[in-house]
Structure formats: C-alpha cells, structure tokens
C-alpha positions as CSV (number, residue, x, y, z in Angstrom):
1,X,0.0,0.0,0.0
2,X,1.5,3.6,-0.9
3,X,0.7,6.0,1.8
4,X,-0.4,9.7,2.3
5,X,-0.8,12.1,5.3
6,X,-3.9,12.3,6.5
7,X,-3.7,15.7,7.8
8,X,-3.3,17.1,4.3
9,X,-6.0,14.9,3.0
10,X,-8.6,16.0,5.2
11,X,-7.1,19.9,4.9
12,X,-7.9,19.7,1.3
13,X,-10.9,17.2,1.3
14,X,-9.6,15.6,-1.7
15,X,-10.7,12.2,-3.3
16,X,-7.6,9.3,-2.8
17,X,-8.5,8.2,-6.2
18,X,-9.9,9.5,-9.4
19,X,-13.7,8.7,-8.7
20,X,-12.9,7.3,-5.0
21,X,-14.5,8.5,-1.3
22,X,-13.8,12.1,-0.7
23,X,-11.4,12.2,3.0
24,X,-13.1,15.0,5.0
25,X,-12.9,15.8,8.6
26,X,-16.3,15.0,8.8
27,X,-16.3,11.2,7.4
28,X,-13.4,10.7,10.1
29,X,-15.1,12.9,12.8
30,X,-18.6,10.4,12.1
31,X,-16.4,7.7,12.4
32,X,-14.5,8.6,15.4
33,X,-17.3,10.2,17.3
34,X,-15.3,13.6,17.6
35,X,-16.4,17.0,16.2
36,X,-15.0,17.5,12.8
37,X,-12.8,20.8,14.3
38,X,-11.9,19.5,17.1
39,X,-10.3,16.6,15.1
40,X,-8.5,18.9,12.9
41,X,-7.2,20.5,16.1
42,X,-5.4,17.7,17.4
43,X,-4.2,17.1,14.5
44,X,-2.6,20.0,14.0
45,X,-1.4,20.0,16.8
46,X,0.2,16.5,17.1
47,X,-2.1,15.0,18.9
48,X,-3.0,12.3,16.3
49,X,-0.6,10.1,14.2
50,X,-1.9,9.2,10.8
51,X,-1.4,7.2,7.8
52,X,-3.2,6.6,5.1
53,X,-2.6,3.4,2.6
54,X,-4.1,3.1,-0.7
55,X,-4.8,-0.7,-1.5
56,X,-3.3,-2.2,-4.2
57,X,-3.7,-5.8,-6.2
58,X,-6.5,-7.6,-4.6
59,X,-7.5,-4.9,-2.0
60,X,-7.8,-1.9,-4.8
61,X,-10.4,0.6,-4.2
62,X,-9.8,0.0,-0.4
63,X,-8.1,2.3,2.0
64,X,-7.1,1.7,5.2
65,X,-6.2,4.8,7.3
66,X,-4.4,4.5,11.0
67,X,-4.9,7.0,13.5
68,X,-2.5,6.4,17.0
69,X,-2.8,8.8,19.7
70,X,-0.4,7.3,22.9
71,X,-0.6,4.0,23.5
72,X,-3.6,3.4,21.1
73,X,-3.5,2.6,17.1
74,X,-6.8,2.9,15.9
75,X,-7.7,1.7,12.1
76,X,-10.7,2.4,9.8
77,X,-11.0,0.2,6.3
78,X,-12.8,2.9,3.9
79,X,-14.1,1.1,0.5
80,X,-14.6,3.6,-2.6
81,X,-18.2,4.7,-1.6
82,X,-16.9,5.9,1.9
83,X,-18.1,3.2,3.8
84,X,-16.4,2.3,6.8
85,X,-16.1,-1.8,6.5
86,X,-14.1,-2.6,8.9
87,X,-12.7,-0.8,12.2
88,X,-10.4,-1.9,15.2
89,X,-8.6,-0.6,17.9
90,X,-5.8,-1.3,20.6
91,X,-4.1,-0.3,23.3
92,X,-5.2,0.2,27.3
93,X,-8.9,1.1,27.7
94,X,-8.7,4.7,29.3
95,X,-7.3,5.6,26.1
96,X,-10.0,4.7,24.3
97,X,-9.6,7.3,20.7
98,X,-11.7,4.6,18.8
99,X,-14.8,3.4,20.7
100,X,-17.1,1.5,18.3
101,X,-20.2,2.2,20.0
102,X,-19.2,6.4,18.9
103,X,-19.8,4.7,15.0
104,X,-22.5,5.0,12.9
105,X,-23.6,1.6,12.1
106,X,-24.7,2.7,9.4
107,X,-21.1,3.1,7.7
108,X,-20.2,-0.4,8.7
109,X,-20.9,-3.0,6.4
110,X,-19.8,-6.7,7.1
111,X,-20.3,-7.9,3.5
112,X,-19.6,-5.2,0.8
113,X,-20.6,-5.7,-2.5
114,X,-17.9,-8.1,-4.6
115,X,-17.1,-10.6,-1.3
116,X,-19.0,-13.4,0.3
117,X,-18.5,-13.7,4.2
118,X,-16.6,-11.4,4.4
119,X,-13.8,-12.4,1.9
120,X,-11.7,-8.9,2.3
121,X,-9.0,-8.2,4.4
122,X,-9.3,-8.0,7.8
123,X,-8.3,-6.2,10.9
124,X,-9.4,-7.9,13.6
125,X,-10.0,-6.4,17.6
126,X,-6.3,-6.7,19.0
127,X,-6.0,-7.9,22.5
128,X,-6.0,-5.6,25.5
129,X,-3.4,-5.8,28.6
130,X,-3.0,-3.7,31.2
131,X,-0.1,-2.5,29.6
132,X,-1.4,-1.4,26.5
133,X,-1.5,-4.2,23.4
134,X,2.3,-5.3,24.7
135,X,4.1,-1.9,24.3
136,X,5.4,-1.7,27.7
137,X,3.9,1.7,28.1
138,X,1.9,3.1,31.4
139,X,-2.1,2.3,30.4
140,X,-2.9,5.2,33.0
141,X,-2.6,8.4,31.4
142,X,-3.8,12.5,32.1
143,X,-7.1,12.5,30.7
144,X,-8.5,15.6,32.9
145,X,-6.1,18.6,33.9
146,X,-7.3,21.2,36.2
147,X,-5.3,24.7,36.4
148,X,-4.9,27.5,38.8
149,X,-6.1,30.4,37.0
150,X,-5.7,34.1,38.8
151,X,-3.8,37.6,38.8
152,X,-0.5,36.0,40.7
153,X,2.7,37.8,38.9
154,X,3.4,34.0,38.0
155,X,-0.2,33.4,36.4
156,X,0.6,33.5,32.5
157,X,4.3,31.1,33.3
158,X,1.7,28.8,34.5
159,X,-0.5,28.2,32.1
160,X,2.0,27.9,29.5
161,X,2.7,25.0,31.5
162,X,-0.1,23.5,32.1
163,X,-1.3,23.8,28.1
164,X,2.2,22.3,27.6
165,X,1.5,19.6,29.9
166,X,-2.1,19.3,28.3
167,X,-0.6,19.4,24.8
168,X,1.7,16.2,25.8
169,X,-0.9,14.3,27.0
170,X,-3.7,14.7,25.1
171,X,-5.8,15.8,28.1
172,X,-8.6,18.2,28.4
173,X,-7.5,21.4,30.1
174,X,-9.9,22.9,32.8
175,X,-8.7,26.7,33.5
176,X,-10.1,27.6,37.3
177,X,-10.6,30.9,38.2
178,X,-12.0,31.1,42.2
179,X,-13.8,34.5,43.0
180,X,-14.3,34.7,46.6
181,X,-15.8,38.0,47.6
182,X,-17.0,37.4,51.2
183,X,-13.3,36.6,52.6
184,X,-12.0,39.5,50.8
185,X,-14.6,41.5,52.4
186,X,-14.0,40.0,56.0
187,X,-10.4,41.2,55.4
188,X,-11.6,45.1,54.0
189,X,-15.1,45.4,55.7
190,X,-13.1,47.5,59.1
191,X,-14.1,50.7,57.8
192,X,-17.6,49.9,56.2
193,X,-20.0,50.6,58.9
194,X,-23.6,49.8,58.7
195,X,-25.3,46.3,56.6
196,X,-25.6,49.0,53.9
197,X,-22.0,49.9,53.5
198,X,-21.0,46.3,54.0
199,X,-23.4,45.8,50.9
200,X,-22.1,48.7,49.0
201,X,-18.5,46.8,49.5
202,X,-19.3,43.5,48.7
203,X,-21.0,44.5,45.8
204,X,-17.9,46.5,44.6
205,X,-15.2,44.2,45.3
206,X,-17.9,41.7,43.3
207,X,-17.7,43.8,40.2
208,X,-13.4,44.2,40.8
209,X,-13.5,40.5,40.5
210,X,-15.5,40.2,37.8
211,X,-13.0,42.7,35.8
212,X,-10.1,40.9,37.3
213,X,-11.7,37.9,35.8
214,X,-12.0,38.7,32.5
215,X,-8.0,39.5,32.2
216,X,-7.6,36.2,33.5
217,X,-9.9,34.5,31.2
218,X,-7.9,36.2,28.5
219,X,-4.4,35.0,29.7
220,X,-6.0,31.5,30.0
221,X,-7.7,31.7,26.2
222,X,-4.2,33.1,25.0
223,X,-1.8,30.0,26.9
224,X,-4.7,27.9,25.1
225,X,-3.6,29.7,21.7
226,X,0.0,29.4,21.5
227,X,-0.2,25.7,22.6
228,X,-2.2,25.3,19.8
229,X,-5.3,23.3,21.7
230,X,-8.5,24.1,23.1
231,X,-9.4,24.9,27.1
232,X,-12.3,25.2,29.1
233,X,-12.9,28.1,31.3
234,X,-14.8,27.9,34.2
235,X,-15.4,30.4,37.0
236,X,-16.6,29.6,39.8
237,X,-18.1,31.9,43.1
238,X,-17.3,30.2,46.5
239,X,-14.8,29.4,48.9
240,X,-11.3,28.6,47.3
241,X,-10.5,25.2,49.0
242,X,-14.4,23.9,48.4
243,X,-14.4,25.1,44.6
244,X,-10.7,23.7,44.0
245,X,-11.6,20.5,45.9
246,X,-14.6,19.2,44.0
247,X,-13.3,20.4,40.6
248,X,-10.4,18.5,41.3
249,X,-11.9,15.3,42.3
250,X,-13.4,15.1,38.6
251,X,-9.8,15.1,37.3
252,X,-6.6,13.0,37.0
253,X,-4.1,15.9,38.5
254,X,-4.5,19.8,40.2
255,X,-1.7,22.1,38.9
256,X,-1.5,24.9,41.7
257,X,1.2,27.9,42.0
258,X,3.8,28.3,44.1
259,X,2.8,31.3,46.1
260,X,6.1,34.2,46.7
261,X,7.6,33.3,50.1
262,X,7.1,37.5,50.3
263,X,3.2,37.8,48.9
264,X,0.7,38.1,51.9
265,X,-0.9,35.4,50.3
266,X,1.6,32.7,50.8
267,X,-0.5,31.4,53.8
268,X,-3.7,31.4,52.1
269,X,-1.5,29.7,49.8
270,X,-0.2,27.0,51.8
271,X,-3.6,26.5,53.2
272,X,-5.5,25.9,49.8
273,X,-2.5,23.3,49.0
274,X,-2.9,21.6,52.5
275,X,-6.7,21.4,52.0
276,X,-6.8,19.7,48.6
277,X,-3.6,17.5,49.0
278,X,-6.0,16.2,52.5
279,X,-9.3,16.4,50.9
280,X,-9.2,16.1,47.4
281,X,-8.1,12.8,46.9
282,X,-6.3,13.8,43.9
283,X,-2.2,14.7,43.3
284,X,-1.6,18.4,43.3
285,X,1.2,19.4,40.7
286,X,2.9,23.0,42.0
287,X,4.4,25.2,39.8
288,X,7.1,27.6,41.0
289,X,6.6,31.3,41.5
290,X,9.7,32.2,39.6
291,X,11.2,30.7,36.1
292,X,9.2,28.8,32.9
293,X,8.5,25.2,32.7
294,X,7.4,23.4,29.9
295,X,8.1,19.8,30.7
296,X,7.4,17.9,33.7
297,X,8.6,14.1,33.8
298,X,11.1,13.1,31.1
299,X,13.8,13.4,34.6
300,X,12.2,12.4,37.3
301,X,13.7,12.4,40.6
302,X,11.4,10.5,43.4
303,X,11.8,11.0,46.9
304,X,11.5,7.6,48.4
305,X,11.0,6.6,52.1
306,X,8.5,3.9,51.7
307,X,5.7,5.5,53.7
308,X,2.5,5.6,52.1
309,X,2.2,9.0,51.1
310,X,5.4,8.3,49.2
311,X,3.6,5.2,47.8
312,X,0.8,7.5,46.6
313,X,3.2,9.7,45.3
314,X,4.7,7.6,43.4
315,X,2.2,5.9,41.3
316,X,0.1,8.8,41.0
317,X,3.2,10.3,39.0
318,X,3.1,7.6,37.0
319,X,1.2,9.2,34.0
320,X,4.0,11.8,33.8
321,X,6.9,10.1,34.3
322,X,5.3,7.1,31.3
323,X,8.4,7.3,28.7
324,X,11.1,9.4,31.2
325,X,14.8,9.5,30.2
326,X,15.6,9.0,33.1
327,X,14.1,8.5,36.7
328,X,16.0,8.5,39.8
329,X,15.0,7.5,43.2
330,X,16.5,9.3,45.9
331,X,16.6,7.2,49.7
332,X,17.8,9.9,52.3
333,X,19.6,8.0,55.4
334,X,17.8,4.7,55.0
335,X,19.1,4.0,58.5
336,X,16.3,6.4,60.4
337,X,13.4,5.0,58.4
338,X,13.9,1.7,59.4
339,X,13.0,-1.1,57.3
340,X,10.4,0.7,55.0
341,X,12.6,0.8,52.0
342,X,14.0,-3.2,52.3
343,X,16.7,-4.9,52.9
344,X,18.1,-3.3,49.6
345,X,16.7,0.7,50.2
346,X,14.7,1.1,46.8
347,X,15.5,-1.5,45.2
348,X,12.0,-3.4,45.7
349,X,10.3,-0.4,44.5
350,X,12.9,0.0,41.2
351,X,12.0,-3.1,39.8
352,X,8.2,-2.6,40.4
353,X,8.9,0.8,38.4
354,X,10.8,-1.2,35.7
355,X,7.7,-3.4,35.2
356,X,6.1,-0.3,33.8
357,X,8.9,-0.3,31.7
358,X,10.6,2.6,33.0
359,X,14.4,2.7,33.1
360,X,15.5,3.4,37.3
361,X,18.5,4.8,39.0
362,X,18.5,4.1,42.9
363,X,20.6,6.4,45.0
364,X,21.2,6.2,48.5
365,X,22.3,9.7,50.0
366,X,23.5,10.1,53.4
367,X,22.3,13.7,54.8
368,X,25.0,14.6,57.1
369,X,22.7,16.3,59.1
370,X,21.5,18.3,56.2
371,X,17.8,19.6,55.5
372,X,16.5,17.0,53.4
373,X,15.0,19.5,51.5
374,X,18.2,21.1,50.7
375,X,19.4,17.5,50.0
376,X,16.5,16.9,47.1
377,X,16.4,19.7,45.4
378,X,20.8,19.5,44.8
379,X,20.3,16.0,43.9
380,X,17.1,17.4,41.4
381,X,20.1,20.4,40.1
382,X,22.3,17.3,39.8
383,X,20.2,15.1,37.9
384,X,19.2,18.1,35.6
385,X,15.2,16.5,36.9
386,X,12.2,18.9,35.4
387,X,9.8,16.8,38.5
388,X,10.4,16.2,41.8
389,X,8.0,13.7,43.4
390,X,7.3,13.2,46.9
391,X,4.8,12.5,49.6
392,X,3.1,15.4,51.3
393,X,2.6,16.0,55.0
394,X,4.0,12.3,55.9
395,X,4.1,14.0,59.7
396,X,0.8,15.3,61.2
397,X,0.1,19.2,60.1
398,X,0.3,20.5,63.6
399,X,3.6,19.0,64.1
400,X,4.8,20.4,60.4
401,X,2.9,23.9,61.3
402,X,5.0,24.0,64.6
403,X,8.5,22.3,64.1
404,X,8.5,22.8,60.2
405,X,9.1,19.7,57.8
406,X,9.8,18.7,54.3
407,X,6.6,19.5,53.0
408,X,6.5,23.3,54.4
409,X,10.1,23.8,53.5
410,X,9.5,22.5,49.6
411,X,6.5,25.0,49.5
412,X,8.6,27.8,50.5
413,X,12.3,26.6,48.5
414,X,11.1,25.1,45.0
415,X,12.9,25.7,42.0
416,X,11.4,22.7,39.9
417,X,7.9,20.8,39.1
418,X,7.1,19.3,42.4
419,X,3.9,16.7,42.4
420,X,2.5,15.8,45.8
421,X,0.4,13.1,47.0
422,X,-1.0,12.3,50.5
C-alpha cells in the first residue's frame, strides 16, 4: 500500500482516487465520534498520528487509514463509496480514541458488495493488557487537567505550563478561576459601617473580581492559543478550597502555583494546597513562583522513604513520568526509616517501576545532618530532573505547622515541578 498524510487529506478534502471517497474531517469525525474541528485540532497539533494506505492488487479501491494517539493505534477500512467496513482498535482502555459504540452503524458494512462472508481483508480487535497491546507503556494516562487560574505575577508562566502539559498528554485542560468576595470582604469590611455599607463593598469588590476575571480568562484563552489546543474556562463563586476540591476530584491531576515566600498570600496559599492535598483525593502538581517550565517528567527524581504517602506519590506520578529518560530514586539516610525501604533501600520499589517499563536509578544519600530539603532539590540540580515527586505531610500538620518539615520547606524553597500526593 502507498501512503499519504492524512492531515493534508482532510485539509484539502480531496478524493484518494480519481472517482474514489472524498477524505473529510467529517467522514473521520462520524467515524471517530469527535467533532469535525476539534479533530483537525489535534491534528494539527500533534495529537494524532496518521497514515493513510491506498490498497493495491486484490485490496484496490480499499483504503485503510491508521490513526495512533499514545498508547492506542486505531484503524478504519474505507471502501470507494466511503463506507467504513471494517474498524479496530488497541491499546489500554482509558485511552480509548476509537470506541465502536461512537460509529455510525450505518457506515459499517460486514459484506460489501464483490465478497461473500466477508472475503476482504481483515483487521481484527487486537488484545487488550494492562499494559497497552504489549508496548510496555503506562495504560494510566492524564485525561483531565485542572489549572490555577488568577492575577499572581506568576499566572501567565503557569499556564504555559499546564497547556504544555495538556498538549503532551492529550488531556482536556480545565482553567479555574475562584472569585471569593466574602473573605475579601471580611479582610476590607473594618471601615464599612452599617449592613448598607457592608453591601455597598461586597458588591464593589464583586464587580473588581468580575473585571479581574475577564483578564484572567484572557491570559488562560491566549496560553490555550499558543499551545495550539483548546481549554475550558470555568469560573466559579465560592470558597477557594471547596471550589478547587470538588473540581479536582473530577480530574486525573491539580496544577497549583507556588505562592512568593514575600506575597501576603503565601499562607492562604499554603492552606488551599494543604486542603486539597488532604481532601481532594487527587495529586496536586505546583508550579514555582519564579522561572518557565514546559516539561514535567522526562527526569524524574522520586523521593522515596517507603511511607504511604510516598507510595501514593509515586504511582500517582506515573502518568507523567510514562516514557522518562531517566528516573531517579532518591533514599535519604535509610538507616532512620527503618526497614520501609527493604533490605536493599529502593530497590523493591525499582524493579516494580521497571515493570512499567521505565528505566530506574536508585541512589542512596546520606544527609550529614542536612535539610533534606536542601538534599532533594541539589540531587534534582544534579540530575538536571524537570519533576520532583514526593509525599506530602508524611508527619501530622500540627507538628509540620509547629516544628516545620519537608513538606512546608519544599513549598517555601522550590525551584522545579514538584507533584505531591498524601
């Protein structure tokens, strides 16, 4: 079979052959159950693979056109009428670019005209795994990305990011923006006086929000832009940790900022993280304050102790980290932990991580005495890691809020991706 791009084909809606089926975004759209733009978007933008084969010999007249996005291969048979006669798909079932319920049954037919039983060529259902159709690739994968969106100095950084991130994954990108008027008017209501004037201020600061909104709903729309893919903005009136905790418990991963160690909001900062890395149920990605990121888990470094938060950590990074160069685990002075991290520190975990097919470099560092903070994030310099990923809060909040800890000291030192579970 001689092949063809796709893309082009469906830019032009051209006919493969002189009196053939016409290749519009729409046939393919129909077929894959996806609206005929959006499908050109992900095209465009990467997103989808595709190949195109014009048959020859006995399958003349019959074209059979691949589409892979990930871990997933997905392949229509088109006869010269436009008929879709055959259809199949592969690779782990969260991925699923090809579902042939999403099909018109009308395009399928099982007998086209000139065979008997079904004499053409076939492309049968391939065989599912957890790992996806024998690749050796993670079947888990970002499907649902929800963003910080607001008027931090760091705001527009950060959703480069996250459309970045979006953009790698093929995920849907949710844009947040939290308006929450009645703790900003606790904090300014002093000088307001009577109900009246506490109305007359609540419905200003309201209408501030609402034009601070629309600036941020522009910087989200323009991040969306130069990724090249589309967003959804939502905005949302309530309490910051309730809106941010049940938006984020209908997605794979919550990408926060970093808050300035010198903004007045770094504790309302801290506190929204806390909340949704205890209540949410979901990872929390933070961004730093300072610098541009634009990938997040081809170097991982993983701080491992073998405590469950770090369990959670670490397998709820697994989606980004799917493919890594390289990914290091880092055991800080096995000795104090005990026996949580084997006979062997890490290497129990390593070779679970290799079974996803990931390539793992164990190292054992001795602190000296140092903050282990300070310890990670040289060994993350060191490594030349774009993701550090650890567990958050492994001691209990009051003792962290009192004595400090590694979680408190990450939020406030930073200078890479760090994804926390608890």
């Amino acid at each position: 079979m001689n092949a063809t791009s796709l893309p082009e084909l469906l830019g032009q809606n051209v006919s493969l052959d002189e009196g053939g089926p016409v290749l519009d975004a729409a046939l393919f759209g129909r077929a894959l159950g996806m609206d005929p733009a959006d499908l050109q978007k992900e095209l465009r933008a990467g997103l989808v693979y595709s190949l195109v084969e014009r048959g020859e010999g006995d399958d003349a007249g019959r074209h059979r056109l691949t589409l892979r996005h990930r871990a997933t291969e997905s392949v229509l048979v088109v006869d010269q009428s436009g008929r879709v006669i055959a259809a199949s798909r592969r690779g782990p079932p969260a991925a699923r670019l090809l579902d042939p319920r999403l099909i018109d049954p009308r395009l399928i037919d099982p007998n086209p005209a000139g065979t008997q039983g079904g004499g053409g060529r076939k492309f049968p259902q391939q065989q599912e795994n957890s790992m996806g159709a024998g690749t050796g690739q993670v079947a888990s994968r970002l499907a649902d990305l929800v963003v910080q969106c607001d008027t931090d100095p760091g705001n527009v950084a950060r959703l480069d990011f996250a459309a970045a991130l979006a953009r790698r994954h093929g995920a849907h990108l949710v844009g947040l923006h939290v308006i929450d008027v009645m703790a900003t008017a606790a904090l300014a209501s002093a000088g307001a006086g009577d109900a009246a004037g506490l109305g007359i201020l609540v419905d200003r600061l309201r209408a501030d929000a609402l034009e601070d909104a629309a600036k941020v709903e522009t910087a989200f729309r323009a991040a969306m832009e130069r990724a090249g893919i589309a967003g959804e903005w939502r905005l949302v009136e309530d309490g910051a940790s309730a809106a941010f905790t049940l938006h984020a418990r209908h997605a794979d991963l919550v990408l926060l900022g970093q808050e300035d160690v010198e903004s007045p909001m770094q504790h309302r900062q801290d506190l929204l993280i806390e909340q949704l890395l205890f209540g949410a149920g979901r990872p929390v990605l933070l961004a730093p304050a300072r610098g541009r990121f634009t990938t997040a888990g081809t170097r991982a470094l993983i701080a491992w102790n073998g405590s469950r938060e770090a369990t959670r950590a670490l397998h709820d990074a697994l989606p980004l980290i799917a493919g890594a160069e390289a990914v290091t685990l880092a055991v800080i002075d096995p000795d104090i932990v005990g026996g949580r991290t084997g006979p062997q520190p890490g290497a129990d975990i390593a070779r679970h991580l290799a079974r996803h097919g990931l390539a793992v470099d164990v190292a054992v560092l001795a602190s000296g005495g140092e903050d282990e903070v300070d310890v990670l994030l040289r060994t993350a310099t060191e490594r030349g890691a774009d993701l550090l990923v650890m567990g958050g809060y492994g001691h209990a909040r009051l003792r962290e809020m009192i004595l400090g800890g590694v979680t408190r000291g990450m939020l406030r030192r930073m200078n890479l991706p760090v994804l926390m579970s608890h």
